[in-house]
C-alpha positions as CSV (number, residue, x, y, z in Angstrom):
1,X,-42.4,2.8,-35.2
2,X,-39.2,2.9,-37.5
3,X,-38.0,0.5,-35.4
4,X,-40.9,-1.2,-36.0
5,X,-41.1,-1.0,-39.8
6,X,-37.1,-2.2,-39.9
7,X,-37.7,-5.3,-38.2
8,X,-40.5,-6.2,-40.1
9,X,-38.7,-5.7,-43.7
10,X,-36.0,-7.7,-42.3
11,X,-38.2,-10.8,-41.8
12,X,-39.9,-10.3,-45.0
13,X,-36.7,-9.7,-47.1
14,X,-35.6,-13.4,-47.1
15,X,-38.8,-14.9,-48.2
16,X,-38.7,-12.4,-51.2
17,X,-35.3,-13.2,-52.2
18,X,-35.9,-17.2,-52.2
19,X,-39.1,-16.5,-53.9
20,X,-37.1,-14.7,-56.8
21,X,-34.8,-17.9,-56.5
22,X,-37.3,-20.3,-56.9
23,X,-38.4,-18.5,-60.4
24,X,-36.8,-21.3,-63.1
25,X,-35.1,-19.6,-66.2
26,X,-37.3,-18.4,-69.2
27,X,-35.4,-20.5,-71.2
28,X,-36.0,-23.6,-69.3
29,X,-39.4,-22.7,-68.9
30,X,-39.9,-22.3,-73.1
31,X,-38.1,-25.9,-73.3
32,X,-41.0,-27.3,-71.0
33,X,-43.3,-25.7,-72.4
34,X,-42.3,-27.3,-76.2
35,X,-41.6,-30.2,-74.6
36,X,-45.6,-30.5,-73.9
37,X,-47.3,-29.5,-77.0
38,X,-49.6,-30.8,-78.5
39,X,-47.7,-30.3,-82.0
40,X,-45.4,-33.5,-80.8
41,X,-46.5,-37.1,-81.2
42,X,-47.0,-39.7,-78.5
43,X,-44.2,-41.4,-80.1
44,X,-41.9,-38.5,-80.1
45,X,-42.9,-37.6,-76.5
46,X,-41.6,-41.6,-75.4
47,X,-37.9,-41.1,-76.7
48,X,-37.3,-37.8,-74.1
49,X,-36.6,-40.4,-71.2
50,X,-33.8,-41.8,-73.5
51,X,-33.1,-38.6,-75.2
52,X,-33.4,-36.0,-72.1
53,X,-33.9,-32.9,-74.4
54,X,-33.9,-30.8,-71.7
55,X,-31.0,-31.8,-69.5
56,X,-29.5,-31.9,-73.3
57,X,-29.7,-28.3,-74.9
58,X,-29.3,-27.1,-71.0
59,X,-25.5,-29.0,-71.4
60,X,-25.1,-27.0,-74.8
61,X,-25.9,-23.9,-73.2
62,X,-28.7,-23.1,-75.3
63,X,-30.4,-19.8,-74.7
64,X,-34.3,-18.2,-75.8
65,X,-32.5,-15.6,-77.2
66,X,-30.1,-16.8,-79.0
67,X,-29.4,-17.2,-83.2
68,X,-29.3,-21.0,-83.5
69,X,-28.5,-23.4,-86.7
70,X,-29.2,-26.8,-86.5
71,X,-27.5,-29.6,-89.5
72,X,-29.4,-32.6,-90.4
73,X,-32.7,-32.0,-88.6
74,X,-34.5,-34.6,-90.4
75,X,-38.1,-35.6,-89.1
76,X,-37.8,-32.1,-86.9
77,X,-37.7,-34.4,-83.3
78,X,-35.6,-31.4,-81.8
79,X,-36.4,-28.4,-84.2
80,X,-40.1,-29.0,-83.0
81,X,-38.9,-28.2,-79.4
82,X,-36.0,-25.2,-81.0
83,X,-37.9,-23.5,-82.9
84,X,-41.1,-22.3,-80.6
85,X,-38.2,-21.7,-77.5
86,X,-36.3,-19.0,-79.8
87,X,-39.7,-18.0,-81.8
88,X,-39.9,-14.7,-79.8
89,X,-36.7,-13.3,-79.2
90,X,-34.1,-15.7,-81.1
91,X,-33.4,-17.2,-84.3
92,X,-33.8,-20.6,-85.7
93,X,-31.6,-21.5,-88.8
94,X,-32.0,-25.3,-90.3
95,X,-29.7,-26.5,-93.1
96,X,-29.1,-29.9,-95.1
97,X,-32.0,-32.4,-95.5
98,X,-34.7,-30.2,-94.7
99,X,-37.5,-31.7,-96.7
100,X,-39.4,-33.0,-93.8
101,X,-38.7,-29.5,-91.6
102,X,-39.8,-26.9,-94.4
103,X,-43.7,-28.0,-94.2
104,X,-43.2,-28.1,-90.1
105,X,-42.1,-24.8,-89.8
106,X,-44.8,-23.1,-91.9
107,X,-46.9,-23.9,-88.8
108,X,-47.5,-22.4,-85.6
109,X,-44.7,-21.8,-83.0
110,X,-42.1,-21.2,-85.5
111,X,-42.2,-17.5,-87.0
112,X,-38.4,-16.9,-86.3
113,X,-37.2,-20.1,-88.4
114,X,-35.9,-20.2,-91.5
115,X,-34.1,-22.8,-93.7
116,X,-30.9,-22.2,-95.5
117,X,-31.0,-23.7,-99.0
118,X,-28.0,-26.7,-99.3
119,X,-28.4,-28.6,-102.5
120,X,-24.8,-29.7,-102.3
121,X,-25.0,-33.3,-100.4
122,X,-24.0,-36.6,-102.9
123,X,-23.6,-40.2,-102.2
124,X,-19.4,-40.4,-101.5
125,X,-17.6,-42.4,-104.0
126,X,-15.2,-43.4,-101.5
127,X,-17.5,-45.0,-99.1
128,X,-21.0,-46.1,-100.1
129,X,-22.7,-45.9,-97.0
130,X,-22.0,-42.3,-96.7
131,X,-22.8,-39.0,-98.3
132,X,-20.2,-36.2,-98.9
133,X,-20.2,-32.9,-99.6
134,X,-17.7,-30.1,-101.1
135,X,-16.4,-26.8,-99.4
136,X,-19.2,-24.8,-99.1
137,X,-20.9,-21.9,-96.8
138,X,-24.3,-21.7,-95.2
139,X,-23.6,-17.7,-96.1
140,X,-25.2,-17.0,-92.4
141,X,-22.8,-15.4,-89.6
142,X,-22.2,-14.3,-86.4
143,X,-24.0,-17.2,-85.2
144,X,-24.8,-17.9,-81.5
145,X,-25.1,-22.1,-81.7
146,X,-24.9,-24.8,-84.0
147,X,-26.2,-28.1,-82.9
148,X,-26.1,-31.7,-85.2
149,X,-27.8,-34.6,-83.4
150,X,-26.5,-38.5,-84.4
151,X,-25.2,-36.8,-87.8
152,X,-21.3,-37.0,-88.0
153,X,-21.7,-40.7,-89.2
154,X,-23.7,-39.7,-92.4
155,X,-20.8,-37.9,-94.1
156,X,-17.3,-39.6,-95.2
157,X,-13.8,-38.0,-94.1
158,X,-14.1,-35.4,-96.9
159,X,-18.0,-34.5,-96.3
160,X,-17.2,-34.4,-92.1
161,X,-14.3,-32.1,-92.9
162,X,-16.1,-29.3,-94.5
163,X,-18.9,-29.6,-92.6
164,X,-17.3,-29.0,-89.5
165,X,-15.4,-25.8,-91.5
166,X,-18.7,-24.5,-92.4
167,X,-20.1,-24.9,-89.3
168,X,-17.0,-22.7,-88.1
169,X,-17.4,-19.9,-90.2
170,X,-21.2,-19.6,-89.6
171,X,-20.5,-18.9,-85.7
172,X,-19.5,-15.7,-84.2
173,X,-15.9,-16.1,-82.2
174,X,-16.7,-17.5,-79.0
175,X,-19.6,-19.4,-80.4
176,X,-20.7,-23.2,-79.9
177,X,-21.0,-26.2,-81.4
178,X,-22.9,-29.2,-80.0
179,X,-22.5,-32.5,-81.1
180,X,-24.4,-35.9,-80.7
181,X,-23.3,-39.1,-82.1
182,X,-23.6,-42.9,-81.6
183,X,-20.1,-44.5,-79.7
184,X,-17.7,-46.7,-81.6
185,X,-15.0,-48.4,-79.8
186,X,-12.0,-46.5,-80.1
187,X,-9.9,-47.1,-82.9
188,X,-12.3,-50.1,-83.8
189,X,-12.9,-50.8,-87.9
190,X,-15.4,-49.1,-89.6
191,X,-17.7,-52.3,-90.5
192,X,-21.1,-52.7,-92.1
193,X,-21.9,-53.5,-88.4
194,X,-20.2,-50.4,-87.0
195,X,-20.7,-47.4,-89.7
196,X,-23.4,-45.7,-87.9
197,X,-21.4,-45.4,-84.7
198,X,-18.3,-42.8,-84.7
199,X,-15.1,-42.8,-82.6
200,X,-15.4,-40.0,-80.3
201,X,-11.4,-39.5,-79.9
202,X,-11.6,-38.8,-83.6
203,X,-13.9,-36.7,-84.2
204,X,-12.5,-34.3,-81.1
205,X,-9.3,-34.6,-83.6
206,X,-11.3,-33.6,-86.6
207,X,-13.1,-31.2,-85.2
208,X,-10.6,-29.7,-83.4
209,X,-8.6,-29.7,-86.9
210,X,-11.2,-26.9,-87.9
211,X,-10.2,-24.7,-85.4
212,X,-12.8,-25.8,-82.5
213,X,-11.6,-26.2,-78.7
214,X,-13.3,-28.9,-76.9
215,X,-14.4,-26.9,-73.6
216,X,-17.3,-29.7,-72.0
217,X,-18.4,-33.1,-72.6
218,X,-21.2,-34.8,-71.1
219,X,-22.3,-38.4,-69.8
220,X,-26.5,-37.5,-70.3
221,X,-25.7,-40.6,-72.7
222,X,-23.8,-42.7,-71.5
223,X,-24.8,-46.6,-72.0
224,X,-22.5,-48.7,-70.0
225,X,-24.2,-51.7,-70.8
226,X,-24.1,-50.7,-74.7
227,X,-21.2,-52.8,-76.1
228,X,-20.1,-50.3,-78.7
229,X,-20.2,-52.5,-81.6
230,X,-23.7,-53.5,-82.8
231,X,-25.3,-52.0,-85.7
232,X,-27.6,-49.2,-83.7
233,X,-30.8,-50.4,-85.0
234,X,-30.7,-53.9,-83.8
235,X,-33.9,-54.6,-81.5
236,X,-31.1,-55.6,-78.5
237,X,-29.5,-51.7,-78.6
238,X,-31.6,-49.6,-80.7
239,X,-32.8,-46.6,-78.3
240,X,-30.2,-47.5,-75.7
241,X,-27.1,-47.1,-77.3
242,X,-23.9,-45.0,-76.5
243,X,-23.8,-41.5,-77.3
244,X,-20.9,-39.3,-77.0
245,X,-22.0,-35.8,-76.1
246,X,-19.3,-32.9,-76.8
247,X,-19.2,-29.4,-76.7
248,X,-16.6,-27.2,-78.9
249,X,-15.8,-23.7,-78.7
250,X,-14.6,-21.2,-81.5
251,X,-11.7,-19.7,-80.5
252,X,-9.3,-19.3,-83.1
253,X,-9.2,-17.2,-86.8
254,X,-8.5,-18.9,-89.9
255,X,-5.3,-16.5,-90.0
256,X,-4.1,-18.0,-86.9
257,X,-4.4,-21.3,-88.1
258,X,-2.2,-20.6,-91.4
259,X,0.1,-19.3,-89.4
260,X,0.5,-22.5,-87.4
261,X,0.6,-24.0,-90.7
262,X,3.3,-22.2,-91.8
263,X,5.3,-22.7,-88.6
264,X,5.1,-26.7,-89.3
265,X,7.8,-25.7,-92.0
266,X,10.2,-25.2,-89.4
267,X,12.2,-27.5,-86.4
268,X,11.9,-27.5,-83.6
269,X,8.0,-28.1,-83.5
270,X,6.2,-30.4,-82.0
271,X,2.6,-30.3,-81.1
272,X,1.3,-32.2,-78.3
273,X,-1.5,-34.5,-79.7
274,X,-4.1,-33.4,-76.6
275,X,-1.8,-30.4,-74.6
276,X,-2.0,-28.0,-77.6
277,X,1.1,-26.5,-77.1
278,X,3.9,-25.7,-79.9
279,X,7.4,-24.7,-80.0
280,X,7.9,-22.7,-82.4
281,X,10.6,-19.9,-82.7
282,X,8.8,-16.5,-83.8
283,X,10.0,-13.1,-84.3
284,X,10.3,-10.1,-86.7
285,X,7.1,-10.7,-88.5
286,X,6.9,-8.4,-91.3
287,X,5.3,-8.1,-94.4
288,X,8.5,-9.7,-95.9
289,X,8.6,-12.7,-94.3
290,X,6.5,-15.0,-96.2
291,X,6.6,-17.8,-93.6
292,X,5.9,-15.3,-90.7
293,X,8.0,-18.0,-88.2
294,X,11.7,-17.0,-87.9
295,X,13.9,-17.0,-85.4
296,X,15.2,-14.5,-82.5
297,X,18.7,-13.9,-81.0
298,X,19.3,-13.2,-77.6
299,X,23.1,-13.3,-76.8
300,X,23.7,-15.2,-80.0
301,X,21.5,-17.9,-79.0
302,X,18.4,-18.8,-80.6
303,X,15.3,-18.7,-78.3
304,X,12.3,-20.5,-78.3
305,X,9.3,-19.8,-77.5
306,X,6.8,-21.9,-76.0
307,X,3.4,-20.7,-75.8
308,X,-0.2,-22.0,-76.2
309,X,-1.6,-22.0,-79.4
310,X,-5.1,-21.2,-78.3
311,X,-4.2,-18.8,-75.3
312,X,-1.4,-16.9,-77.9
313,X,-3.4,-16.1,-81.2
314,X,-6.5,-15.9,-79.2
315,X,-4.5,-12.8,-77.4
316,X,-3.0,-11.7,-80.8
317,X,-5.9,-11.3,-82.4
318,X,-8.1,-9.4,-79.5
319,X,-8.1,-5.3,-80.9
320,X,-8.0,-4.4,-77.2
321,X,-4.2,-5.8,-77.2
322,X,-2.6,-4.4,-79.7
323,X,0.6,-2.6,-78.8
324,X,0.4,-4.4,-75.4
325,X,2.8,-6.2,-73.5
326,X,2.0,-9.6,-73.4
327,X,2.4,-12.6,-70.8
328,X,2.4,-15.9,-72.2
329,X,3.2,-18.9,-70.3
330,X,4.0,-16.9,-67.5
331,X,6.7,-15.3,-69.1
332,X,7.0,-11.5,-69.6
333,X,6.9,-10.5,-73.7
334,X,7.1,-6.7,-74.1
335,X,5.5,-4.6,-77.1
336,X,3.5,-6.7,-79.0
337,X,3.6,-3.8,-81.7
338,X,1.2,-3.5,-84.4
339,X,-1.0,-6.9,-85.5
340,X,-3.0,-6.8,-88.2
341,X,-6.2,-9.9,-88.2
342,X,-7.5,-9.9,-92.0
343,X,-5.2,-11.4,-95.3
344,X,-1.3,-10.1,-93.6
345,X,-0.1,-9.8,-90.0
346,X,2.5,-7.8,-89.2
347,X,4.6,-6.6,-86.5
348,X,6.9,-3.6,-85.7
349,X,8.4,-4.4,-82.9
350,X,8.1,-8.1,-81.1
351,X,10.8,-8.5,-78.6
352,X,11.8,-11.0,-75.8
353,X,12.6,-9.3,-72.8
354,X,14.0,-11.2,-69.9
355,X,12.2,-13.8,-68.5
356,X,10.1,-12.1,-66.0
357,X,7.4,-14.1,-64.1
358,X,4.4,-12.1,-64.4
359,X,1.6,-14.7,-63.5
């Protein structure tokens, strides 16, 4: 009879398991379910083949239960599908040009969204077409996702610049940032013909210049018979155009970044345009050193050190390796001595020991 019993929960066993496989995620199953209410319009329902929400915030690795802020949401086409998936166990945040949004989200299917006040968007005086904005902060942190759909083209240099900052202060380290824009040619004039479309090669630069790493990009988008250089609203491209689709990771402090700064002040450095890496020769940093990039002797020669800039500070400033060796680059760095992350690092002890493969 055991026997029996054994043989028959083997056969059923399999059949239990795929069932459990065949189960989709919640948080595809909340997308859906958005995706069909009534709440959007016919209209807004014919732009998903060209849009593919779904295949979209699956790409940005959005979750139900995540803390979310979205930039520019204008008419609501995606907080209408946000804001009902995280309403039960996540957090909707929507910032700059909410107008249209703040009467949506009074309404059913969005109890866990809020907006965050921005009154600080004017018309640039540099380039007409665009808006700009000061340094400012949405004063929200810790967040999980920030998203900004065909937005990046609104704001001039200046306006882009502390957006993307802000954006990068609001997220908790480790955080994302999804963003959706219309293709220009690369390194093609900005035109009357071309200003709603953005070079994707520099905004990677730009955002990256905030302290992002680019970690995914996606073709969901891609238009290959979209010339790249008509006005986006003209009958023969509008609603088939280009779209660059990029994900960026926070990775990096704003103290790591002054230190790279400050290391800029001294040769050799040179910093590979898309590698990431620096050479930079750092030791003894004390509260004394003002630059916090010196130099090291080893057999009265100076040594560099060549390290990545992400995989380094990112290491540096992780609590669980402090007074750790370290291995960077495959090379063996004892005593990492005592680093401090707020206003002043400082080190007791940072040595180069011989160099010992250790990966």
């Amino acid at each position: 009879m055991k026997l029996l019993l054994s043989a028959l929960l083997l056969i059923a066993l399999p059949s239990t398991v795929f069932a459990e496989e065949d189960v989709p995620p919640l948080t595809e199953v909340k997308i859906k379910a958005a995706l069909e209410h009534e709440r959007r319009s016919v209209a807004e329902r014919e732009r998903d083949r060209n849009r593919k929400p779904l295949e979209t915030l699956e790409f940005f690795r959005l979750e139900h239960d995540q803390t979310v802020l979205e930039l520019v949401p204008g008419g609501g086409w995606y907080t209408k599908i946000l804001g009902p998936v995280l309403e039960e166990n996540g957090k909707l945040y929507l910032s700059i040009d909410t107008r249209r949004v703040a009467e949506l989200i009074k309404g059913e299917g969005f109890g866990s969204s809020e907006v965050v006040p921005f009154e600080g968007i004017t018309r640039s005086e540099t380039d007409q077409r665009r808006y700009t904005a000061p340094e400012f902060s949405f004063g929200i942190r810790k967040v999980d996702l920030v998203l900004t759909f065909r937005n990046l083209h609104n704001f001039d240099d200046t306006g882009r610049h502390n957006l993307n900052k802000a954006a990068f202060d609001a997220l908790k380290k480790g955080g994302l940032y999804g963003v959706i824009d219309h293709t220009r040619r690369h390194m093609a004039a900005d035109t009357a013909e071309s200003w709603r479309r953005m070079d994707p090669v520099q905004m990677i630069k730009e955002i990256e210049s905030a302290g992002f790493r680019l970690v995914d990009y996606s073709t969901l988008h891609y238009r290959p018979d979209d010339e790249l250089r008509y006005e986006v609203g003209r009958k023969t491209v509008t609603g088939n155009t280009d779209r660059f689709t990029l994900l960026f990771e926070k990775t990096m402090t704003h103290l790591s970044l002054q230190v790279i700064k400050a290391c800029r002040r001294f040769e050799p450095f040179v910093e590979l345009q898309y590698q990431r890496l620096v050479y930079c020769y750092l030791a003894n940093l004390t509260r004394s050193n003002r630059h916090w990039c010196s130099f090291t002797r080893e057999s009265d020669h100076l040594v560099p050190f060549l390290f990545s800039v992400e995989a380094f500070w990112q290491q540096v400033f992780d609590d669980s390796l402090r007074g750790k060796d370290l291995c960077i680059n495959g090379v063996f760095h004892h005593r990492i001595g005592d680093l401090v992350g707020h206003d002043v690092l400082r080190s007791t002890d940072l040595e180069r020991t011989s160099p010992v493969k250790c990966r």
